[in-house]
C-alpha positions in Angstrom: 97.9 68.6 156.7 96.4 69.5 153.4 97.6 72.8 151.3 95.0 73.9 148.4 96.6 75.5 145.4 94.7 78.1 143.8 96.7 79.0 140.7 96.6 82.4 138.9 94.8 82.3 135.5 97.8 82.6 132.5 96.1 83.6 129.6 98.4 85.3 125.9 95.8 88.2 124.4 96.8 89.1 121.4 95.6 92.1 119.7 95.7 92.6 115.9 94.4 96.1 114.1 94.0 96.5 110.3 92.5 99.2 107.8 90.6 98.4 104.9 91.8 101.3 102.8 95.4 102.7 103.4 95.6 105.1 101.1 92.0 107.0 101.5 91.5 109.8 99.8 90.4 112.7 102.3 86.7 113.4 103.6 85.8 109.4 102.5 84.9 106.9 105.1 87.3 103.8 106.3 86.9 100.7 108.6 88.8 100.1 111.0 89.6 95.9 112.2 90.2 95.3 115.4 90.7 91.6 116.7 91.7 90.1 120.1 92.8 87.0 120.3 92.8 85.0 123.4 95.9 82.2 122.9 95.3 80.4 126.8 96.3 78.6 128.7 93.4 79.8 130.8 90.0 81.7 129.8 90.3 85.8 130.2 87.9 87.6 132.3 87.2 91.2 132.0 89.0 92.1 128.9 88.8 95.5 127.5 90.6 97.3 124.9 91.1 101.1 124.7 91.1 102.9 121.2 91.0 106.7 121.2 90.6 107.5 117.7 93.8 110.8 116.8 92.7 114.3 115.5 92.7 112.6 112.1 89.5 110.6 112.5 86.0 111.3 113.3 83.7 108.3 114.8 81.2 107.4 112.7 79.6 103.6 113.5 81.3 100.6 114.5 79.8 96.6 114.6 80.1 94.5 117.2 79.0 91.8 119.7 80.2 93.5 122.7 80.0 97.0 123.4 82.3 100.1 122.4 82.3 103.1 123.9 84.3 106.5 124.7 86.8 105.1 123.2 87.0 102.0 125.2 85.5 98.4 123.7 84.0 96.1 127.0 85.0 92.1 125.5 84.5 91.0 128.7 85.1 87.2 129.2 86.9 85.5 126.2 87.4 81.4 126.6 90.7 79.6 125.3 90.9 80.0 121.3 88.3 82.4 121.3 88.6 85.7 118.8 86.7 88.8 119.3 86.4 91.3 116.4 85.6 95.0 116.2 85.0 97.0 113.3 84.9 100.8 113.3 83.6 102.9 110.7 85.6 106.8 110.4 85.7 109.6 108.5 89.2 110.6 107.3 89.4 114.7 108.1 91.7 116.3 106.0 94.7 117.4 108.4 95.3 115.5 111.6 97.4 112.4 113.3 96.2 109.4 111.6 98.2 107.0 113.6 95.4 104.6 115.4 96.7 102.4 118.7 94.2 100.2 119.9 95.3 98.2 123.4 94.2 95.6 125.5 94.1 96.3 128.8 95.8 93.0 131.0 97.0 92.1 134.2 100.5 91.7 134.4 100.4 88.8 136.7 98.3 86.9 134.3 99.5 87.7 130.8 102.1 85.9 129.2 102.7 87.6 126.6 102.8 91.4 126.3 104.4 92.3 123.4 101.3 91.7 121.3 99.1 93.7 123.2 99.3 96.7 121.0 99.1 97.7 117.4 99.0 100.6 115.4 97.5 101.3 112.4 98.5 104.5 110.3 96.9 105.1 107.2 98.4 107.5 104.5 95.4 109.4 103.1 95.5 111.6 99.7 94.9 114.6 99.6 92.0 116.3 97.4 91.3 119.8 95.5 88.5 121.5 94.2 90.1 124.1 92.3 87.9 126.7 90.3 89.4 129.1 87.8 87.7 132.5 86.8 89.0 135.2 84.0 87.6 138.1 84.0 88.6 141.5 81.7 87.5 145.3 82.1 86.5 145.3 79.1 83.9 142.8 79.1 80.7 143.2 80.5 77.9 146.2 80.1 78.8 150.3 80.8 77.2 152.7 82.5 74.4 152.5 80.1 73.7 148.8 80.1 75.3 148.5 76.7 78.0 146.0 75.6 81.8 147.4 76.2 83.6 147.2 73.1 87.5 148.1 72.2 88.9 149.2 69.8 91.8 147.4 67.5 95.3 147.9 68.6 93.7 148.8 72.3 95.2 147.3 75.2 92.8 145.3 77.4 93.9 143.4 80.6 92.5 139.8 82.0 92.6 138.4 85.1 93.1 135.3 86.0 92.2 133.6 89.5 92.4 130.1 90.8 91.1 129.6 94.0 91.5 126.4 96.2 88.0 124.9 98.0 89.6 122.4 99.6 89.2 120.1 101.7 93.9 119.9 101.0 96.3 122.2 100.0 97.3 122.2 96.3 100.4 121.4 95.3 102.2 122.0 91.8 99.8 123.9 90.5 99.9 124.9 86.9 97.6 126.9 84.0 98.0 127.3 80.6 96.9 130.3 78.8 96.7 129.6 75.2 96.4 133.0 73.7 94.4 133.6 70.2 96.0 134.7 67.4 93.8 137.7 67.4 95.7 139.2 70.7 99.4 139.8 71.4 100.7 139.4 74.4 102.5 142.3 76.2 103.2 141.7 80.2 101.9 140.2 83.4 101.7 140.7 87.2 104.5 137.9 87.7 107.1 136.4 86.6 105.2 133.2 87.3 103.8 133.4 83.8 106.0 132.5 80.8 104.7 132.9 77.3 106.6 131.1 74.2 106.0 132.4 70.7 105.8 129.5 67.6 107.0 130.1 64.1 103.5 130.7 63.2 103.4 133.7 65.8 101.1 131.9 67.7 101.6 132.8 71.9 101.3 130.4 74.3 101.6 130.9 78.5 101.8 129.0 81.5 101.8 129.9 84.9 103.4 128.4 87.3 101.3 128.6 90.3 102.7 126.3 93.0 100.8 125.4 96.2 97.8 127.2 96.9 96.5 126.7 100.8 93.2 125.2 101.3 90.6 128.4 101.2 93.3 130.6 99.2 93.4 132.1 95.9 96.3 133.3 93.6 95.6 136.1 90.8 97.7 136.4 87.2 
């Protein structure tokens, strides 16, 4: 009698996942590296690899010899020694999950290894602020009769002040000085946000202490 063996393929695929910017600022593009390793002892048919990209990334490009798709990159076969390598091209949105798992997809009874078929990649983007600050006064400006609005000396005239946030982040720590001419005196304000600080020379100087202002908000002084 005669028995023929036919052995199951054992093959280690490793997977290894990389960004080329950690620290990104918001609303600027990244790449993604994605490599698969395939370690033997036996060539690896069918390999796949998934890689949903989180609410923190939009798809943009991505190069490769093999195809990527939905989410889902198609190696197919991948000989002893072999390296495949995928690189994706996102944009980093400014809120989101920016943790990115990419896996490949084995067979249990053929891998040797599972422990390095995963890895996660999770960048730490900056945040960034266009802020835009306007002061405006009642008393500036034409009347009624399309002439120049004037005051008169010792007249009390009121500014405001508004900072507005356009995004794409919130703002954080916000401040704004007020450096106030010698020609004016100061009297009050709309919060207690806004310390002035006299000098020996009498000359007034404020800051307000805005805080955070939400992407899309504005604070007034």
């Amino acid at each position: 009698d005669s028995v023929i063996a036919n052995p199951i393929p054992q093959y280690d695929l490793s997977i290894d996942k990389r960004s080329s910017n950690m620290t990104p600022p918001v609303e600027t593009e990244i790449d993604f590296v994605i490599e698969v390793t395939n370690s033997g002892p036996s060539n690896a048919e069918n390999v796949t690899v998934t890689d949903n990209l989180p609410s923190g990334y939009e798809y943009r490009s991505h190069t490769s010899g093999e195809d990527y798709k939905d989410g889902v990159w198609t190696i197919g076969n991948m000989s002893v020694g072999t390296t495949s390598t995928l690189t994706m091209r996102v944009f980093v949105r400014a809120t989101g999950n920016y943790a990115n798992t990419a896996r490949v997809n084995i067979s249990v009874d053929n891998e040797t290894d599972p422990t390095d078929n995963e890895d996660t990649e999770t960048v730490n983007p900056q945040p960034k602020s266009d802020l835009r600050i306007t002061k405006t006064t009642p008393s500036s400006g034409l009347d009624q009769n399309n002439k120049p609005i004037t005051v008169k000396l010792h007249d009390n005239v009121t500014y405001t002040i508004t900072v507005t946030n356009n995004g794409p982040s919130d703002a954080t720590n916000v401040r704004v000085r007020e450096n106030i001419p010698l020609g004016l005196t100061y009297l009050s304000s709309t919060t207690p946000d806004f310390v002035v600080t006299t000098s020996s020379e009498g000359k007034q100087d404020g800051v307000w202490t805005v805080g955070t202002i939400p992407n899309g908000e504005s604070r007034q002084l």
